[in-house]
C-alpha positions in Angstrom: 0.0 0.0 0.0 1.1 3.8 -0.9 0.7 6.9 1.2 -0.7 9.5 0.1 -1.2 13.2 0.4 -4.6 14.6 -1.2 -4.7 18.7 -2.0 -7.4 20.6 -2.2 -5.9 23.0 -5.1 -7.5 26.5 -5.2 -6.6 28.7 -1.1 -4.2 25.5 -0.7 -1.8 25.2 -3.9 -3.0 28.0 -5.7 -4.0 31.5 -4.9 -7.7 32.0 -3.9 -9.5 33.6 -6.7 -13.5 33.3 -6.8 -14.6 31.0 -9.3 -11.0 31.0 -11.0 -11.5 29.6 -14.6 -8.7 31.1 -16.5 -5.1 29.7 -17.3 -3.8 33.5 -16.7 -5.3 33.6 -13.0 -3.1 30.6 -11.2 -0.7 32.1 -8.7 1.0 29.2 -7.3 1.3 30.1 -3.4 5.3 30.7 -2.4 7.1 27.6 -1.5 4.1 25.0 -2.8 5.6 23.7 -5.3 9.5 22.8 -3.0 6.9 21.5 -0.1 5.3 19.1 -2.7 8.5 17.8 -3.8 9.6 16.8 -0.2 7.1 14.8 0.3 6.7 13.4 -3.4 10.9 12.2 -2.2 9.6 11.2 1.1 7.7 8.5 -0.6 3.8 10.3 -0.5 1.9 10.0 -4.0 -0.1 13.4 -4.7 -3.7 13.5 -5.5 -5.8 16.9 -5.8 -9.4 16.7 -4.9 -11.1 20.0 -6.2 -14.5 20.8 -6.0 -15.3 23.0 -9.4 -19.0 24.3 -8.9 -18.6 27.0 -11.3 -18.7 24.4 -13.9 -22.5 23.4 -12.7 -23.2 26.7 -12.2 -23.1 28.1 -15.5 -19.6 30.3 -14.8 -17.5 28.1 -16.9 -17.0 25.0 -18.5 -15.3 21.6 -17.5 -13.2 22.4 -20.8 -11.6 25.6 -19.1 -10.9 23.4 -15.7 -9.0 21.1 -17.6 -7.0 23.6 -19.2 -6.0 25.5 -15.8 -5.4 21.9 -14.4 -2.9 21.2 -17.2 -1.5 24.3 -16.5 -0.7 23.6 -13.2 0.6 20.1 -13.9 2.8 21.6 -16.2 4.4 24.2 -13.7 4.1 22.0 -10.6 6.2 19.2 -13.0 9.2 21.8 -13.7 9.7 21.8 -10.0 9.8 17.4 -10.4 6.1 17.4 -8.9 3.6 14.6 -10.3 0.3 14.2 -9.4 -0.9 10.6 -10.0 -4.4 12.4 -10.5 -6.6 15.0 -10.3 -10.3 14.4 -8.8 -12.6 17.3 -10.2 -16.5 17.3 -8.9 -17.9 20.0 -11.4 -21.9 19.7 -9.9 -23.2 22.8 -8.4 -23.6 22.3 -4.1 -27.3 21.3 -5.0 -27.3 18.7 -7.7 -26.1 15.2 -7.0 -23.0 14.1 -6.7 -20.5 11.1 -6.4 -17.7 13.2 -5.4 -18.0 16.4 -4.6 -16.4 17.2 -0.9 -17.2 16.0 1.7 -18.0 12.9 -0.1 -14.8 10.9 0.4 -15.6 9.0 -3.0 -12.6 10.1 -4.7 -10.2 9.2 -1.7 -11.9 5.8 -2.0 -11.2 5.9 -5.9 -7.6 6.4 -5.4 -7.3 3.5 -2.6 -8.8 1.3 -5.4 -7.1 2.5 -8.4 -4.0 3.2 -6.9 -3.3 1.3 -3.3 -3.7 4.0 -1.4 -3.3 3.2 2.4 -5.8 6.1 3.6 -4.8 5.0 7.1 -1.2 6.7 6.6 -2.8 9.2 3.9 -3.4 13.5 4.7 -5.8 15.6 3.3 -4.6 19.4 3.2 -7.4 22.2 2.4 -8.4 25.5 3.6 -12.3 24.9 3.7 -14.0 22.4 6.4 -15.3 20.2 3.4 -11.6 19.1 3.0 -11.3 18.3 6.2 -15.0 16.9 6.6 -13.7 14.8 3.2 -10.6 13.3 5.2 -12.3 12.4 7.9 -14.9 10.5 5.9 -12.1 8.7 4.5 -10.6 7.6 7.7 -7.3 9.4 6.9 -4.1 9.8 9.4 -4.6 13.4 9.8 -5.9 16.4 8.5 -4.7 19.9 7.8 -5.6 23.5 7.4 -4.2 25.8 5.8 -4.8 29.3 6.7 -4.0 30.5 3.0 -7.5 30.8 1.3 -10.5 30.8 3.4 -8.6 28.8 6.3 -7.6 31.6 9.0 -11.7 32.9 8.5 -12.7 29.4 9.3 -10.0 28.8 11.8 -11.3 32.6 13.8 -14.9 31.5 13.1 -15.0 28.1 13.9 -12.6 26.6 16.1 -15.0 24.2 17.4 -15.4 22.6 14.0 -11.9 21.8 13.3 -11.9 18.6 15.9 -8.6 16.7 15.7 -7.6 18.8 12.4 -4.1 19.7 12.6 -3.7 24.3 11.6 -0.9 25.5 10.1 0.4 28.9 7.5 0.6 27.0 4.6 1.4 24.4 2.5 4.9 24.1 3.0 4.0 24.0 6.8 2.0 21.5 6.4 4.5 19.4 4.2 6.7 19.9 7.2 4.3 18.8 10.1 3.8 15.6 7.5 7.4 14.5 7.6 8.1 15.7 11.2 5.0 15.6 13.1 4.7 18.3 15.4 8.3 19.5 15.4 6.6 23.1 13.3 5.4 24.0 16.8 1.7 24.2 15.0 -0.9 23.5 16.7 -3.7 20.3 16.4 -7.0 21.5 16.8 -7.9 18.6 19.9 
């Protein structure tokens, strides 16, 4: 079995931007792309699990997610990152849907498809349906990020983070992976 580490992609590996769309609006977040190489080398395969309502909405088109998520292979790649896949749940929050967060359906597809240990997986996000999606998975551990809409959540609701660990960023979050505890973050317990 294979660890893993699943990303949420837009406030936790990419700038926030509402309803980002457009190739020319990805602002990889500083030291993302060095945090997922360390733990691509320590052994962790990368997944990104990315809710895209916009797409069921009417903003945009499953066409224009696919080209910002090749765009972000493609830069993430010159820093040696691979993801083994990308999950994408493009249904608005009201229509069905087998994936979108917190469904942990796509976790599940990458224990099947991949052997995926979710046991010794993370999920990292900065909304509580990426952590709500890693502990429907039964993962190791969550994280927050407090890029993207994570510090509002953390001020807002503390109570809801249970057993999540909270950290800056990603590459904090990289580093309370390989050396838990030893970032002098706190878990949420």
């Amino acid at each position: 079995m294979n660890r893993a580490v699943f990303l949420d992609r837009d406030g936790t590996m990419i700038a926030e931007k509402h309803y980002l769309h457009e190739v020319e609006q990805v602002e990889i977040l500083p030291g993302a792309a060095k945090a997922l190489k360390e733990l691509q080398d320590a052994g962790f395969k990368l997944f990104i699990v990315s809710n895209q309502s916009g797409v069921g909405r009417g903003y945009f088109t499953l066409a224009d997610v696919e080209r910002v998520n090749e765009h972000i292979r493609r830069e993430f790649a010159r820093a040696g990152v691979r993801f083994e896949e990308i999950y994408i749940a493009p249904e608005a929050p009201d229509a069905s849907s087998r994936g979108r967060k917190p469904s942990p359906q796509f976790l599940f597809d990458a224990r099947d498809t991949f052997g995926v240990d979710l046991a010794e997986s993370h999920f990292i996000g900065d909304k509580l349906v990426d952590l709500e999606c890693g502990w429907n998975a039964g993962v190791k551990r969550c994280i927050l990020v407090r890029t993207g809409y994570g510090a509002e959540l953390e001020r807002n609701s503390p109570g809801k983070l249970r057993s999540a660990v909270v950290v800056e960023d990603l590459a904090a979050a990289a580093g309370w992976i390989l050396n838990p505890g030893g970032t002098g973050e706190r878990a949420a317990d």
